[in-house]
MMTF fields as JSON, N, C-alpha, C and O atoms, coordinates in Angstrom:
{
  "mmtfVersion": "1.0.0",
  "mmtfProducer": "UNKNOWN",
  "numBonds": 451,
  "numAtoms": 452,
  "numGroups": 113,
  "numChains": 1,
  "numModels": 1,
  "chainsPerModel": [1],
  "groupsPerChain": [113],
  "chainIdList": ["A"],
  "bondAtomList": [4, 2, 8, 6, 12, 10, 16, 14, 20, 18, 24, 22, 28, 26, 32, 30, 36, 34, 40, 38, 44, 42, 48, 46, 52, 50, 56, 54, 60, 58, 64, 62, 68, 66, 72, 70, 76, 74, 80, 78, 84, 82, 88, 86, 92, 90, 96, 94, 100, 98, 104, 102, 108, 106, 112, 110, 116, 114, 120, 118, 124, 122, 128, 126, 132, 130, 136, 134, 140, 138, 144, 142, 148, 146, 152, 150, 156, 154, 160, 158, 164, 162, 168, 166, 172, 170, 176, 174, 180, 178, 184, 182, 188, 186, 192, 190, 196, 194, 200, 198, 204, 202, 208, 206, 212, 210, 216, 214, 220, 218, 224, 222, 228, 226, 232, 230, 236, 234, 240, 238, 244, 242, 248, 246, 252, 250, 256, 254, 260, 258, 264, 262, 268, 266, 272, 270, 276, 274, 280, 278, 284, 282, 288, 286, 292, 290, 296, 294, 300, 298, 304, 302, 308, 306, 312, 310, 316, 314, 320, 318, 324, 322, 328, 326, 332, 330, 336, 334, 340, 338, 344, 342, 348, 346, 352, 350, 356, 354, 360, 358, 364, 362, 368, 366, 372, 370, 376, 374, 380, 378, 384, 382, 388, 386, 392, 390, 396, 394, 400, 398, 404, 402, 408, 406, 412, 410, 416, 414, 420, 418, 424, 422, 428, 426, 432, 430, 436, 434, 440, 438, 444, 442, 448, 446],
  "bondOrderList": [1, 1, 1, 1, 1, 1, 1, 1, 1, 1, 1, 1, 1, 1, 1, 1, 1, 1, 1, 1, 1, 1, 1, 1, 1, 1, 1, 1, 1, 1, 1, 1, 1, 1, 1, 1, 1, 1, 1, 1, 1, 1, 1, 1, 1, 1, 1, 1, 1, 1, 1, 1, 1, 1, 1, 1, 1, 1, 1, 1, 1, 1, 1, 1, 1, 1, 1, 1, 1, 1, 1, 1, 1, 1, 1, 1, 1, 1, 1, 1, 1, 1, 1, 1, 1, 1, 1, 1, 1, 1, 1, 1, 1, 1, 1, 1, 1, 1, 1, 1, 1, 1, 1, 1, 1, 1, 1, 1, 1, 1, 1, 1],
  "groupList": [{"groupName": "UNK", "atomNameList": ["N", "CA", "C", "O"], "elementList": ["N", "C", "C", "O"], "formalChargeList": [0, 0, 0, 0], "bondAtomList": [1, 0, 2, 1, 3, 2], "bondOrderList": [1, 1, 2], "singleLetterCode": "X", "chemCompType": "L-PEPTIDE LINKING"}],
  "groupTypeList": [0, 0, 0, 0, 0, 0, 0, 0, 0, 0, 0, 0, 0, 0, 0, 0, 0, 0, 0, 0, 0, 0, 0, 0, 0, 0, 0, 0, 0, 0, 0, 0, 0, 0, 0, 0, 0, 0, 0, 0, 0, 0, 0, 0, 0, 0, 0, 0, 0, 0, 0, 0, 0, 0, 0, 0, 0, 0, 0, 0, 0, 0, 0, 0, 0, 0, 0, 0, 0, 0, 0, 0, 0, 0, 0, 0, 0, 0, 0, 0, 0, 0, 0, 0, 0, 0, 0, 0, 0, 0, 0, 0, 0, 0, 0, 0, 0, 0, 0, 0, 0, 0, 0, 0, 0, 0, 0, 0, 0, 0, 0, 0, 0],
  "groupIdList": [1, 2, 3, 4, 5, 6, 7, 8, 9, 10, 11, 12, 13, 14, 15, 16, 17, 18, 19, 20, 21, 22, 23, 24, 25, 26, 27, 28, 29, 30, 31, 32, 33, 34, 35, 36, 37, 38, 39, 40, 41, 42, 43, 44, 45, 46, 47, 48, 49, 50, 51, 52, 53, 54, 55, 56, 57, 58, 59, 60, 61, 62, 63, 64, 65, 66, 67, 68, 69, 70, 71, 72, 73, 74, 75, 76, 77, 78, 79, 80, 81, 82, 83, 84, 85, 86, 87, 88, 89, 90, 91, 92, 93, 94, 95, 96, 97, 98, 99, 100, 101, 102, 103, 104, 105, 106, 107, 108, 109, 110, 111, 112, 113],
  "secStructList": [7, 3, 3, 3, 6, 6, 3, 3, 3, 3, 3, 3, 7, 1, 1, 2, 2, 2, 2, 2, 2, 2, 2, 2, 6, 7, 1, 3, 3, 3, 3, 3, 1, 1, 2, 2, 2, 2, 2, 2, 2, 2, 2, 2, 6, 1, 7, 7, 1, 2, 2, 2, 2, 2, 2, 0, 0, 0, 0, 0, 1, 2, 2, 2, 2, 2, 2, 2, 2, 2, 2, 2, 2, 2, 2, 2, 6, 7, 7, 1, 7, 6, 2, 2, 2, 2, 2, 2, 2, 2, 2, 6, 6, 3, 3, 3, 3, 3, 3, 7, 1, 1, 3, 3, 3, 3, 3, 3, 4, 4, 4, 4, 7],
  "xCoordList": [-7.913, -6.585, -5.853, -6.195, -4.726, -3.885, -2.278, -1.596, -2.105, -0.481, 0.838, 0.659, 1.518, 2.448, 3.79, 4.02, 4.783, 5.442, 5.382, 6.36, 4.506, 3.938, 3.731, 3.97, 3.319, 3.16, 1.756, 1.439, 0.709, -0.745, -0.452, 0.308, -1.276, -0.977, -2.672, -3.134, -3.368, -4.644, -4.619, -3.79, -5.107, -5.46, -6.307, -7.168, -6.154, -7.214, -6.867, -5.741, -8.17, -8.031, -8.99, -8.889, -9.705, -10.338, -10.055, -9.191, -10.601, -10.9, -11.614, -11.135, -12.766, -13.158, -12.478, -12.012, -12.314, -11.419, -10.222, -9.65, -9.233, -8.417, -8.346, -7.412, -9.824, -10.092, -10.616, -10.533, -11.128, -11.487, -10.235, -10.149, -9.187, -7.894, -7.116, -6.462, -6.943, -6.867, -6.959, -6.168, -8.64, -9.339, -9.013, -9.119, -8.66, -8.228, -6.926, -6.629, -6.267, -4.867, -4.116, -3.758, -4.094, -3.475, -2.682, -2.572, -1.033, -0.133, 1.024, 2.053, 0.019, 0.732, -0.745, -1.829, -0.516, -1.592, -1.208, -0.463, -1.843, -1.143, -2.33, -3.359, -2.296, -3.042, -2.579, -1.398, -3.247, -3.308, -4.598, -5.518, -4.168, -5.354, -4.734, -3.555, -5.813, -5.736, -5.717, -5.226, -6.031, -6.177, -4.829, -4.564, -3.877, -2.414, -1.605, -0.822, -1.867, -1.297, -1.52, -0.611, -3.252, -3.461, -3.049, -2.852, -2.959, -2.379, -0.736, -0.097, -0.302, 1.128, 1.608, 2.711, 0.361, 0.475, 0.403, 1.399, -0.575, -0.932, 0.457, 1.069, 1.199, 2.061, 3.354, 4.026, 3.592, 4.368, 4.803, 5.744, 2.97, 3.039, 3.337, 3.391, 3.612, 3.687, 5.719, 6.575, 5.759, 7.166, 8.028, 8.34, 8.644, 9.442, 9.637, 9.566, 10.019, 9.845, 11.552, 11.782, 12.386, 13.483, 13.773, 14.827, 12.765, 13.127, 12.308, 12.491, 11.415, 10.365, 11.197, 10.897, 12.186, 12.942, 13.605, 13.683, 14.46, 15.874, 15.234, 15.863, 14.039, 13.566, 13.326, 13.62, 12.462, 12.115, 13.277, 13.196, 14.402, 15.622, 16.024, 16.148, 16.108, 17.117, 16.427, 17.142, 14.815, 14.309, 13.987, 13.994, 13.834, 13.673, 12.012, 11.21, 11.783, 10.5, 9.344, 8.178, 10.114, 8.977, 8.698, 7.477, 9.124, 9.052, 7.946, 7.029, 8.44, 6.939, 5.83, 4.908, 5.703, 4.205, 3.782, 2.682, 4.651, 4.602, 3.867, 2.781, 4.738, 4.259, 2.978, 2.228, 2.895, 1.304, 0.231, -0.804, 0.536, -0.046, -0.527, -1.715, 0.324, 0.267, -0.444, -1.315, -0.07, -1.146, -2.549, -3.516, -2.733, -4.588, -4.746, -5.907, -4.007, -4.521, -4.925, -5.901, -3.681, -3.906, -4.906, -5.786, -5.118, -6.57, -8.169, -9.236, -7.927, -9.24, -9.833, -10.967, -8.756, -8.807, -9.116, -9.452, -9.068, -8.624, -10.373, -11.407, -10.135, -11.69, -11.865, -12.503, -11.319, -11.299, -12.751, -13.195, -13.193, -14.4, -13.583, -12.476, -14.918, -14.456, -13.889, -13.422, -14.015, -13.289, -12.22, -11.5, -11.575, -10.484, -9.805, -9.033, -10.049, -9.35, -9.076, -7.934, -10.072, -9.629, -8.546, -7.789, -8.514, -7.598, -6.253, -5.4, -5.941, -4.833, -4.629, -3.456, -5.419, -4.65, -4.577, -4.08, -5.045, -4.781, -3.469, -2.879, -2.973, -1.666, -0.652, 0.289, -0.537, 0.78, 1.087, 2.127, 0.42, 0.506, 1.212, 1.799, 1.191, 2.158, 3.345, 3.471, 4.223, 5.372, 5.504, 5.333, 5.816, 5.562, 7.155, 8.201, 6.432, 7.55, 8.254, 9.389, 7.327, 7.835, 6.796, 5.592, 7.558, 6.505, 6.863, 8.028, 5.816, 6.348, 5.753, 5.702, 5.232, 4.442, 3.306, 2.753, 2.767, 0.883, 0.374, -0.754, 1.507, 1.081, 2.286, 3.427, 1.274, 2.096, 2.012, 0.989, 3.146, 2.727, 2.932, 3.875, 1.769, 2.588, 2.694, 2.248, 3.385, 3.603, 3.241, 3.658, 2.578, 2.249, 4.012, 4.655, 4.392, 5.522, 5.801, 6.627, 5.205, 4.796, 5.63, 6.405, 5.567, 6.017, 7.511, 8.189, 8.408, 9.516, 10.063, 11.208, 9.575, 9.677, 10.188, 10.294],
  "yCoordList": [-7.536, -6.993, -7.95, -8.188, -8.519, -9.499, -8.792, -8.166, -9.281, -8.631, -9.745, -10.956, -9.467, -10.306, -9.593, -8.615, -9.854, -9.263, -8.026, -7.291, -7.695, -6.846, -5.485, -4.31, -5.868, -4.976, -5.314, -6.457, -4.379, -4.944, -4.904, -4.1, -6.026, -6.194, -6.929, -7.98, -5.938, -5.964, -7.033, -6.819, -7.788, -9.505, -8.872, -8.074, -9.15, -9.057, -9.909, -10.013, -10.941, -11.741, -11.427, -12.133, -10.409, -10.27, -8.978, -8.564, -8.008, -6.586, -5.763, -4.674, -6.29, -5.609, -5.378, -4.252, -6.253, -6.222, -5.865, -5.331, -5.777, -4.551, -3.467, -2.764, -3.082, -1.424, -0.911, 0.295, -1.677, -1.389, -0.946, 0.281, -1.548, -1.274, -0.482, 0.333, -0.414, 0.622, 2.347, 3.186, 2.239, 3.705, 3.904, 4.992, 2.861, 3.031, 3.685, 4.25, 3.512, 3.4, 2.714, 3.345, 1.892, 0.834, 0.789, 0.887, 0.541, 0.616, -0.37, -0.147, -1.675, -2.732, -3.695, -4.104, -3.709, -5.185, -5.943, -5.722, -7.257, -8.579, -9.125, -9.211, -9.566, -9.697, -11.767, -12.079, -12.465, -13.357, -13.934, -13.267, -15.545, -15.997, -16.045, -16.037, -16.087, -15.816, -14.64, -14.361, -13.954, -12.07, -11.62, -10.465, -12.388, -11.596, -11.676, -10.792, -12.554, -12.5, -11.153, -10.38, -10.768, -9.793, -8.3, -7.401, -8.179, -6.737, -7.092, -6.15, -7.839, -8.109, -7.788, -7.345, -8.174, -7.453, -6.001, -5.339, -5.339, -4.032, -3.643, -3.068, -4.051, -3.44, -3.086, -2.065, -4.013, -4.417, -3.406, -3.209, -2.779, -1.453, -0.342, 0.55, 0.003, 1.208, 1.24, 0.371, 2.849, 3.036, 2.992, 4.143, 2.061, 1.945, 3.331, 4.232, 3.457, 4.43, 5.501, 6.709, 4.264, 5.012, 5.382, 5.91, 5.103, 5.316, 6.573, 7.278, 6.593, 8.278, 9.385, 10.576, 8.946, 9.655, 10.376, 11.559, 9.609, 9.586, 10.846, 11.871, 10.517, 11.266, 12.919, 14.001, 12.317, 13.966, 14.947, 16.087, 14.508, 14.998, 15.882, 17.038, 14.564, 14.885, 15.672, 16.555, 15.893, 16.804, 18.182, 19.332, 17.965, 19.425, 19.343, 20.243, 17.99, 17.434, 17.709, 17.493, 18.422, 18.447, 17.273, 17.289, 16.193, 14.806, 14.141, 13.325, 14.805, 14.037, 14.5, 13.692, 15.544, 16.44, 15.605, 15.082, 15.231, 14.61, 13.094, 12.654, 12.572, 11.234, 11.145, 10.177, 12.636, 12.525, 12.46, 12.051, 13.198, 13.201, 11.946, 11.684, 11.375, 9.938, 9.266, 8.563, 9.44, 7.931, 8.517, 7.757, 10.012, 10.111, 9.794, 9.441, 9.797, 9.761, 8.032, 7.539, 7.368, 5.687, 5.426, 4.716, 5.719, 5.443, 6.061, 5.451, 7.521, 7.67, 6.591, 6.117, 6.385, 5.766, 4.181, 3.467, 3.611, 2.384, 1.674, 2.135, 0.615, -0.166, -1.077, -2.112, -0.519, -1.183, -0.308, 0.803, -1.243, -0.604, 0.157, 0.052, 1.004, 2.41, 2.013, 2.902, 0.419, -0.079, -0.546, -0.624, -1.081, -1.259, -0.034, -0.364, 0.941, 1.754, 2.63, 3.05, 2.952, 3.061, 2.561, 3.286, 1.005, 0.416, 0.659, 0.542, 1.097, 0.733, 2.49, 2.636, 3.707, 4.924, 4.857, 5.657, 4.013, 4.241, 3.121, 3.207, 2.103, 1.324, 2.347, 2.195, 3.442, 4.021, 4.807, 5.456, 4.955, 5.189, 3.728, 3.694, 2.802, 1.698, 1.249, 1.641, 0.023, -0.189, -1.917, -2.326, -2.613, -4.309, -3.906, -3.423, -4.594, -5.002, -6.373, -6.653, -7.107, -8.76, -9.422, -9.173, -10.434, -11.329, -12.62, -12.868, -13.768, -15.353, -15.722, -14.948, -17.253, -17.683, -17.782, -18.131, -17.329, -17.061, -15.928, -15.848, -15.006, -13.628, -13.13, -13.526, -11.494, -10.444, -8.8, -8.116, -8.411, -7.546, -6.494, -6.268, -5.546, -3.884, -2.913, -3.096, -2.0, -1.316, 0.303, 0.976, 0.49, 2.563, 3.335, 3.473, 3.722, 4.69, 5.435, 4.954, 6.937, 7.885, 6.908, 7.582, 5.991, 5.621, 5.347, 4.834, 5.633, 4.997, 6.8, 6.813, 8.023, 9.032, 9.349, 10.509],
  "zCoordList": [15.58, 15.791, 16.711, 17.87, 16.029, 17.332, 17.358, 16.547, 18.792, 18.931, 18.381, 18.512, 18.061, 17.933, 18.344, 17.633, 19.369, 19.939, 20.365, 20.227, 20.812, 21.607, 20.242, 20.518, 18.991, 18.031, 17.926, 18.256, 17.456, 17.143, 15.507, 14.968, 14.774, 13.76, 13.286, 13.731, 12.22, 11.817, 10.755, 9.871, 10.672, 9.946, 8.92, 9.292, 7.623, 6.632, 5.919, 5.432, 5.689, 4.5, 2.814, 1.811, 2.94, 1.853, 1.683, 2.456, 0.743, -0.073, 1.167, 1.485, 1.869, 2.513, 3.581, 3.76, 4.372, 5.951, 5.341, 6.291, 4.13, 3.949, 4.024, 4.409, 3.483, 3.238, 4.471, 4.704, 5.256, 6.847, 7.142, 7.093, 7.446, 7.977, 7.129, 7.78, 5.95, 5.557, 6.138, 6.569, 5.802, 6.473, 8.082, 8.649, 8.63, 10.047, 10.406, 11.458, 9.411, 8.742, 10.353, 11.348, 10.209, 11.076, 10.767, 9.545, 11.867, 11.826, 10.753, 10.116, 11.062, 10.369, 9.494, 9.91, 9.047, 8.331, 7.553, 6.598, 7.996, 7.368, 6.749, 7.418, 5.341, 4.609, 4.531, 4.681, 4.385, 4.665, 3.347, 2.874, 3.004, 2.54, 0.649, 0.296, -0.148, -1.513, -1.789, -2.883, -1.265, -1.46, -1.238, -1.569, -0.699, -0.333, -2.045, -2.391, -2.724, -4.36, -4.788, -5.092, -4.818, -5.457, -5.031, -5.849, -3.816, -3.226, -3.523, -3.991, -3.389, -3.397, -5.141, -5.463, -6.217, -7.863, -7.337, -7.627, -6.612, -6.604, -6.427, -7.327, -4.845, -4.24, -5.35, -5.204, -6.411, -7.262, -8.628, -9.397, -8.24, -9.354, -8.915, -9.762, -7.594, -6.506, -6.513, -6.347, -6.821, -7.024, -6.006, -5.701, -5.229, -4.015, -3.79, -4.626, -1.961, -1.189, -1.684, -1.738, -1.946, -1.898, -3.009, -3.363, -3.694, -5.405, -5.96, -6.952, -5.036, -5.161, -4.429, -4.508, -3.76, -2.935, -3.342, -3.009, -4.457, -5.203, -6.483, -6.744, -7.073, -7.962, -7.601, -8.108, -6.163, -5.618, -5.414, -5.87, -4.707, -4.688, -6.285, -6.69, -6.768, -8.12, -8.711, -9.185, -9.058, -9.957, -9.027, -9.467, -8.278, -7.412, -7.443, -7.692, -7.114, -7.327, -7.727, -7.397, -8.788, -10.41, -10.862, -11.018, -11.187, -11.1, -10.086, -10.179, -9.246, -7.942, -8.667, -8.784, -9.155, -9.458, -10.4, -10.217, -11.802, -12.609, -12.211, -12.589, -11.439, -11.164, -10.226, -10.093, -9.484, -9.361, -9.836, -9.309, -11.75, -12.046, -13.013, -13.199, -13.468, -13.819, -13.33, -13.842, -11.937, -11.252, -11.074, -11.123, -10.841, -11.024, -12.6, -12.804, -13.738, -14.958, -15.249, -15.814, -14.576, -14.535, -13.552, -14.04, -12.365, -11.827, -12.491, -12.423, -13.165, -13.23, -14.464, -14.528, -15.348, -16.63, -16.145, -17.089, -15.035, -14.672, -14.615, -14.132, -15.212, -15.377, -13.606, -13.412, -12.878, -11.594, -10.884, -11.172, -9.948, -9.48, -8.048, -7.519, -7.791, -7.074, -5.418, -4.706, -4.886, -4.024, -4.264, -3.268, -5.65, -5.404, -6.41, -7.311, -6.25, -6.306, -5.228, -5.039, -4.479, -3.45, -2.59, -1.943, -2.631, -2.325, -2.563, -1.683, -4.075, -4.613, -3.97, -3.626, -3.759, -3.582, -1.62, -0.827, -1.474, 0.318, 0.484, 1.561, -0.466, -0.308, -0.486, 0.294, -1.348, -1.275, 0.035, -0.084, 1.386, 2.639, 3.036, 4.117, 2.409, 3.485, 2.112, 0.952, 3.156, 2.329, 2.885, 4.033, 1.814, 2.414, 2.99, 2.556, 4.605, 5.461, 5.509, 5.893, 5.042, 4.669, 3.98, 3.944, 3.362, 2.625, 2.805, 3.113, 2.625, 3.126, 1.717, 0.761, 1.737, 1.075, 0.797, -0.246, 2.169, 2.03, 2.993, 3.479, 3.184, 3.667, 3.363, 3.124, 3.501, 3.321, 4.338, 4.292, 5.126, 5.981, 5.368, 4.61, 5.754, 5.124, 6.649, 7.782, 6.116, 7.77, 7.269, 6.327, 8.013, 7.502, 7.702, 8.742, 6.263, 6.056, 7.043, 7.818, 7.408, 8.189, 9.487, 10.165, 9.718, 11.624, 11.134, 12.025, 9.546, 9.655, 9.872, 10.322, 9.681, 10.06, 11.681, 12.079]
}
């Protein structure tokens, strides 16, 4: 865990030291390395925050239920092994706060509350 302006911000460069921080649910994590491409595809399939928003509103979020149920039907169906699926259902708790060229930060939602 290192600080960077007085924020602590959890370093993961692989699957595992993600899902560590993950389950910690750490505030911020910066994924770093060759592994930041592939969460950055994951992040890519995850329905922006303001756009699940806009839905929940408008349907009287019958729509949310719906799209809950979608994504257990696309994970249980999903040929991904049972860590990175895990992975991909503990990312919709964060939201990429920035991205460069060879990292990517996500920040836990819940603290923009």
């Amino acid at each position: 865990m290192d600080k960077v302006n007085g924020i602590e911000i959890y370093e993961a460069q692989n699957r595992t030291e993600l899902l560590a921080g993950l389950e910690a649910k750490s505030e911020n994590i910066l994924i770093k390395g060759d592994y930041y491409k592939e969460v950055r595809n994951i992040m890519d399939t995850h329905l922006p925050e303001h756009e699940s928003i806009g839905v929940g509103l408008g349907s009287a979020g019958m729509l949310s239920i719906l799209n809950y149920a979608v994504e257990a039907v696309r994970t249980s169906f999903s040929d991904a092994d049972k860590i990175d699926k895990k992975i991909d259902r503990r990312l919709n708790l964060y939201k990429v706060k920035k991205i460069t060229d060879d990292s990517l930060l996500l920040s836990l939602k819940q603290l923009d509350y």
